[in-house]
N, C-alpha and C positions, 0 to 999 in steps of 0.2 A: 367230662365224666360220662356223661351220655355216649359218644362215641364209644370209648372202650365198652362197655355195657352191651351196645347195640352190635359193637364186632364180636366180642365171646356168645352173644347171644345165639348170633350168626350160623356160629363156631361150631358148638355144642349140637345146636338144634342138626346140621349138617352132619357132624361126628357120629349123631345117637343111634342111628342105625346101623352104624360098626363094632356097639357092642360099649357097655362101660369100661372095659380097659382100655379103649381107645378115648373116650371123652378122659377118664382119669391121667391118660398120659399129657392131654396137652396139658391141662392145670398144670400137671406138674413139671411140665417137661424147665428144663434151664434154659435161659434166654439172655442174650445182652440187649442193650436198645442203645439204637445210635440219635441222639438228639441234635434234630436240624436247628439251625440258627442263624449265621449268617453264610449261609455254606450251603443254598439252595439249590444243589447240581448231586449226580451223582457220579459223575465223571470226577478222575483226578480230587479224591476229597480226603483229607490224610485222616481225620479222625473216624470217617465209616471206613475205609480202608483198615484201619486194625481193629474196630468194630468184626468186619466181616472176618477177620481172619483170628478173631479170638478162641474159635472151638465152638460156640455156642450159635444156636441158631438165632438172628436180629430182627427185630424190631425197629422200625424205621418211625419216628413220631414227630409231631411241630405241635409247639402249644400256642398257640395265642393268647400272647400275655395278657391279662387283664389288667395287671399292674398298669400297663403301655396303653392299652385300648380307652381303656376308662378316661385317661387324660386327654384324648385326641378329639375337639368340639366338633371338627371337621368331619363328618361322619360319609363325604365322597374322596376321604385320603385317599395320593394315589398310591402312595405307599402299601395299606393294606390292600389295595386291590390287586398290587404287583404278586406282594406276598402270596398273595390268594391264588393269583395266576401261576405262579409257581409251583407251587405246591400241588395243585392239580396237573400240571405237565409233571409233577415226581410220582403223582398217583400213576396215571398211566403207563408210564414207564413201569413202574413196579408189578403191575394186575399183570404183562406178558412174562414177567417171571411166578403169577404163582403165589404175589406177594401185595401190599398195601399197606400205606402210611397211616399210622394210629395221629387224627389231628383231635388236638384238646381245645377250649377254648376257656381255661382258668388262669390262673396262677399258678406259676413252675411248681411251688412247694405242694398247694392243692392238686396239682397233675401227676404229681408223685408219690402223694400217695394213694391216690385213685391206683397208678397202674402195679405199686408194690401189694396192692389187695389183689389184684385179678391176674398177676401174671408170676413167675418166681425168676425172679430178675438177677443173675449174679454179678453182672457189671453192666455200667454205665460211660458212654462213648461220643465224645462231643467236642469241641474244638475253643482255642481260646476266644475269649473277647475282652477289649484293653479297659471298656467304659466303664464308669465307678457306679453306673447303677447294676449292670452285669456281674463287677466283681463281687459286690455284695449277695447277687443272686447266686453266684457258683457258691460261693461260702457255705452258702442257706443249706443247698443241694449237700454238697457235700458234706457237712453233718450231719442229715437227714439221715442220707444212705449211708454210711460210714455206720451210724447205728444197726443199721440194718444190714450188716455183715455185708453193704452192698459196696464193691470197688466203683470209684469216678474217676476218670480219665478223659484230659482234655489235651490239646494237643495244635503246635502251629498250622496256621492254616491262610489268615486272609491276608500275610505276609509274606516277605521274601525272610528279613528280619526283623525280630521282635525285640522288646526290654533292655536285656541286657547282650544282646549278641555282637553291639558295634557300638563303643565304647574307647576313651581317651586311654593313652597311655597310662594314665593313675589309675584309672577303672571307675570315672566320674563319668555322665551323662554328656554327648555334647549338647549346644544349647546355638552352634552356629550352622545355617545347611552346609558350606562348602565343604568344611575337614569333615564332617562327618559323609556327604557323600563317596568325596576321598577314601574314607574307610571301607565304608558299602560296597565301593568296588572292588575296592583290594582283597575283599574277602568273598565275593562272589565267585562261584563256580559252577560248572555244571552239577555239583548236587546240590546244590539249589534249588535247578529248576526240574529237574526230573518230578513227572509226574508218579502221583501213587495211581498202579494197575488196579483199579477196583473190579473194572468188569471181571477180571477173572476168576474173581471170587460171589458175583451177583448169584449162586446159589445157597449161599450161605443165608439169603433171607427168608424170614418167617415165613413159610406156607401158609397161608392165611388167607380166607374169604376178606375180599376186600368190603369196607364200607364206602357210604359216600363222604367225601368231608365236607364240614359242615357251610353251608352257604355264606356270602357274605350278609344275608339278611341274618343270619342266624347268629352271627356273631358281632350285632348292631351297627355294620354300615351297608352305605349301597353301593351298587355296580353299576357307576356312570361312565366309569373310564374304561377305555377300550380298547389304548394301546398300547403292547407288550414292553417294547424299547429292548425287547432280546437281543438287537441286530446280532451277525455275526462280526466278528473282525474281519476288517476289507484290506489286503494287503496294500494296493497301490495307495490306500489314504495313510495309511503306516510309514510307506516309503515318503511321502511327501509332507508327513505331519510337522513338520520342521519349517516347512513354507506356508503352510494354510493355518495353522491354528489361530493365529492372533485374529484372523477377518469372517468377524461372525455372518454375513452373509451368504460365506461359503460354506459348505458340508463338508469341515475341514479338521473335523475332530473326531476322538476315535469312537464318541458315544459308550465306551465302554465303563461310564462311573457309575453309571446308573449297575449293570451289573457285577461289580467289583464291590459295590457294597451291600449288595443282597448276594455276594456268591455265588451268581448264574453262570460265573466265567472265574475258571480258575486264574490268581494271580502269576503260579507260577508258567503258564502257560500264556500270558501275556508280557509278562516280561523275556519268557524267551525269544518273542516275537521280535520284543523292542530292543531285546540288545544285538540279537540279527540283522534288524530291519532300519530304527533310526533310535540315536542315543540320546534325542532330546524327551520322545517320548519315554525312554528309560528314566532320564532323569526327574519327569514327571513323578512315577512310579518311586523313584528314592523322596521324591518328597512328602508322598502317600506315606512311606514308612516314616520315615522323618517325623512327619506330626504323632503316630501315635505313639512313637518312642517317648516325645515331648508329654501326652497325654500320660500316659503309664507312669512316667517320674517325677510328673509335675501336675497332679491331678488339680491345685488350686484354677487351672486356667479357665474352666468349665464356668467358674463363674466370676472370675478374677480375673486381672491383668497380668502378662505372665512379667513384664516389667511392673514391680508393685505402682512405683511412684508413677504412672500412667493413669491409679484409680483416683490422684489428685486432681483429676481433670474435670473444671465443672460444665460441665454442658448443657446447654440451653434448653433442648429436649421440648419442643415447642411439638404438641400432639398434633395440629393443623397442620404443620408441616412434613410433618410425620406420617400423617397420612394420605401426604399428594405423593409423596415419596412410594408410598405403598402403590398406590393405583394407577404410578407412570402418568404423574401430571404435575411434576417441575419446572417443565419448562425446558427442557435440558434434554433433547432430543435423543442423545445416545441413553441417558439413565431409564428417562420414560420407554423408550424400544425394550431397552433389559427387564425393566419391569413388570410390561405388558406379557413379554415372553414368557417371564416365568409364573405371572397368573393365569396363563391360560394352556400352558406345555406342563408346567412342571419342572423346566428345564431353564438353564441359562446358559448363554456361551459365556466360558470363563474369563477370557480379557473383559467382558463386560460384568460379570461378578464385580471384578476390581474396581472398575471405576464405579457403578452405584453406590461402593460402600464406603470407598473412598466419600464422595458425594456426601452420602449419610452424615459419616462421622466429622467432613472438613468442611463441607461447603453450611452443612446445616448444623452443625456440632450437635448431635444425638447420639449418645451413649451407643457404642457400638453392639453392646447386648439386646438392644430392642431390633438392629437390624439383622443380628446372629437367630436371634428367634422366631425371624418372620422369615428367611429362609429356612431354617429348622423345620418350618410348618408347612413349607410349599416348596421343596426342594424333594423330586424324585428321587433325587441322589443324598438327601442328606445323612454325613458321616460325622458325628462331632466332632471325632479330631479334625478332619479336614476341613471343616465348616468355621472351627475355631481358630484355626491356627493361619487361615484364609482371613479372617477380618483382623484377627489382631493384628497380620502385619498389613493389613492396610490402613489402619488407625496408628500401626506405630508400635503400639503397646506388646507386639509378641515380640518371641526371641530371630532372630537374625529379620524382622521385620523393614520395611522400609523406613526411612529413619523423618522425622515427623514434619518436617519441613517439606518432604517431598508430597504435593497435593495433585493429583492429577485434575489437569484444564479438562473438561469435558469437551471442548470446542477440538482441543490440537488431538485428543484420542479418536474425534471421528474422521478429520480432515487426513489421519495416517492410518485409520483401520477398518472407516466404511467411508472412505472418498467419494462414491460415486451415492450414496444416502440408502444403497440396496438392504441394508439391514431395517434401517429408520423407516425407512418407505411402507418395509411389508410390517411391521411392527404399530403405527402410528398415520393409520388410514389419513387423520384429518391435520396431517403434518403440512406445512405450508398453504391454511386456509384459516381464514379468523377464528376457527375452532379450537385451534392448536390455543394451551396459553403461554403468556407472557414467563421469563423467566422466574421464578421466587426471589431469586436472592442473584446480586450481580457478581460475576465470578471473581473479579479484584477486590470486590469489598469483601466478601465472603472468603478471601484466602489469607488479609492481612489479619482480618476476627480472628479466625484459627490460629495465626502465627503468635498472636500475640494471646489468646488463651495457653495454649500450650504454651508458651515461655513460662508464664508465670506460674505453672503448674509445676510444671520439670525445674522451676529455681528453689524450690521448697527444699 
């Protein structure tokens, strides 16, 4: 609320010496506003792109949820600092047109009506989002303005395809990756991936004295973290992603999740890459879609098992162990390295995502929600659907998951994917020294427990 305040004040004060019909025109002037979300670029962005090309002069804005802030204990998230970061490289970019992002720090419905007082807004311009707390937010939104003669328009964006665009012969959801990849393909084409031309229309934005946005102190966290994780895309890691990904010691992955899910980097403009360049990274990408197709018509997963008879599972859920697992002190050399990485990066390599969670749920039988939720909280990149749809099938419980007898050896996944200990090593300074501890739990005993928990869950 303060922000917009502090920009019309700006405004005004600036305007007033051009006379009242010049202040009266901007109050009144029409305006659309394009609302940032997960769609932090202004390049190739399908909902500012008909934003800009609606007639009306735009307003570019980002609210910082308070719904979302309020809940996060963590107050050096790197999340919100990415956010943060972001949004100040959109400011910039906008002040050399002339223009500047209106950032809020309330709640969307409060944000909204803050800016239907101060501005005379006749549409609103903004992209989908598949998550059932989003959906409920757009709803909100949408009623709101809808009263207020104001059009909402949301529009595909951090997809190739969404909901209902790939789809069984009967017009049911699939529920397995392979045919529905099959599909994905079959109906990919180059208009797919065509980018939307926005610059050509970047004058279409609000002339507007820019404001500052608001600090990260100003909107109750701090600025410890330092690194961007922008990278660009590296072709030659593209062409070879097919041979390096599984060996996290290498720089062998494309680092692009982390921008795929704040929108720093358009989807369709990495999939053109990868259907160019190698098709396993594409198939990466149809699995991205994949989940949140799964998430959109199967919202129970978020906090359920997408196989119900998987929530008969009783798990041990032993909090001590719980939380050696958290602070990469298992025993269990590869787990402990993934862990340490991702308390201290933000980040994980994905074959090792697998087996920790694997771990989690089989070696130590802990409800896999406790360990969806502690990446949820230290994951740079966390997407829920990806996030979800990632452990359930390593517990077994999602749909085309691995099937629950398959437990990953921690021992045979490093002796095939960090042979030489390079990952462990840089991970687990006091690795081969009485420091290191003993294992928790022995890996035979600890895989029949699980065989025979699960049976008797899944005979019910």
């Amino acid at each position: 609320m303060i922000n917009v305040f502090l920009c019309n004040l700006i405004k005004y004060i600036a305007l007033i010496c051009m006379g009242k019909s010049s202040v009266h025109f901007i109050m009144q002037q029409q305006i659309s506003i394009f609302w940032f979300r997960r769609d932090l670029r202004l390049d190739d962005n399908a909902g500012l792109y008909h934003a800009l090309r609606s007639g009306h002069a735009v307003l570019p804005i980002f609210i910082f949820d308070t719904n979302i802030l309020n809940g996060l204990e963590n107050k050096t998230d790197r999340r919100v600092q990415y956010i943060h970061k972001s949004i100040s490289d959109i400011q910039e970019k906008l002040v050399r047109f002339g223009s500047g992002i209106c950032v809020l720090n309330t709640t969307p419905i409060e944000g909204f009506k803050e800016l239907t007082n101060e501005y005379n807004i006749v549409s609103v311009y903004t992209n989908h989002d598949y998550e059932p707390y989003a959906k409920t937010r757009d709803a909100e939104i949408r009623t709101f303005l809808e009263e207020k003669n104001i059009s909402f328009y949301t529009y595909k964006d951090q997809v190739i395809f969404e909901k209902n665009e790939v789809l069984k012969d009967n017009n049911t959801p699939y529920t397995i990756f392979t045919p529905y990849s099959k599909r994905w393909r079959e109906k990919l084409n180059d208009f797919y991936l065509q980018p939307y031309p926005t610059r050509k229309y970047f004058n279409s934005f609000l002339k507007q004295y820019s404001t500052p946005i608001p600090s990260m102190a100003d909107i109750g966290f701090n600025s410890l973290f330092t690194e961007h994780m922008s990278v660009a895309l590296n072709e030659t890691l593209v062409r070879n992603y097919d041979k390096t990904r599984d060996y996290p010691a290498l720089d062998g992955t494309t680092k692009m999740s982390v921008r795929l899910r704040f929108g720093t980097i358009s989807i369709r403009s990495l999939a053109a890459e990868a259907k160019k360049l190698n098709d396993t990274l594409l198939n990466e990408l149809i699995w991205r879609d994949f989940y949140q197709m799964i998430l959109w018509h199967f919202p129970h997963v978020v906090n359920g098992s997408f196989k119900k008879e998987y929530d008969q599972i009783k798990w041990r859920n032993n909090e001590k162990e719980f939380e050696l697992w958290c602070t990469g002190k298992t025993g269990y050399p590869i787990v402990d390295a993934g862990m340490r990485q991702l308390n201290q990066t933000g980040y994980m390599h994905n074959r090792v995502r697998m087996v920790t969670a694997s771990f989690l749920t089989k070696h130590l039988l802990i409800d896999w929600r406790w360990g969806e939720a502690y990446f949820a909280e230290n994951l740079l990149d966390y997407d829920l659907a990806a996030n979800n749809g990632g452990w359930q099938w390593a517990v077994g419980s999602g749909c085309d998951a691995a099937p629950y007898f398959r437990i990953f050896n921690p021992y045979l996944q490093t002796k095939k994917f960090d042979p030489d200990l390079e990952y462990i090593r840089q991970w687990l300074p006091e690795y081969d020294t009485p420091a290191y501890p003993q294992p928790i739990v022995e890996h035979t005993v600890a895989r029949e427990r699980c065989l025979d928990v699960y049976k008797k869950a899944l005979r019910k």
